[in-house]
Phi, psi and omega in degrees: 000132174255168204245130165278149164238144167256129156274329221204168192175138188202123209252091160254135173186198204287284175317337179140152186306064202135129161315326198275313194283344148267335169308297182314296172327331189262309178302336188253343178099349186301157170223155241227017163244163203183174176308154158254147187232005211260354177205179177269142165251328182342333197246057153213167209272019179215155183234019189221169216164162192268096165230137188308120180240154183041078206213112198248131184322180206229148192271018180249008181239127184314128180305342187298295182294331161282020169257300152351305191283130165290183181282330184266358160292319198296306191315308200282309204316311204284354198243346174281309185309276191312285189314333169287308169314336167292337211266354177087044187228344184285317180298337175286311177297342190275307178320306197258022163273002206265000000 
């Protein structure tokens, strides 16, 4: 069996953008659900959810692909890019795509 390490860790949620933004979030009690707002809920029996609000593509991700990308790519692209940046792993990948 081989052993894992977690190095690096990356956060998109209700609370906010970034593991330090939700760690506070969590440390202050807030809490990320609320009205919805990103569609009509009307035809559903609940109108509040945990949901991301104002989460902008990022300016190190190619405009092509951030046209491209559903919302729910921009979440894994932006909590991967930190947890690799966490883990001190990001600048090796930049690098050797360049």
């Amino acid at each position: 069996m081989r052993r894992v390490v977690i190095t690096g860790a990356g956060s998109i949620n209700a609370l906010g953008a970034g593991v330090p933004t939700f760690a506070d979030g969590l440390r202050a009690a807030r809490c990320g659900i609320g009205p919805l707002t990103g569609f009509d809920c009307s035809g559903y029996r609940t109108s509040c959810a945990a949901q991301v609000h104002e989460l902008a593509p990022p300016a190190w991700l190619p405009r092509s692909l951030a046209r491209r990308a559903s919302r729910s790519d921009l979440f894994a692209l932006i909590a991967a890019r930190e947890a690799l940046a966490g883990a001190g792993l990001w600048g090796e990948i930049a690098a050797a795509t360049d």
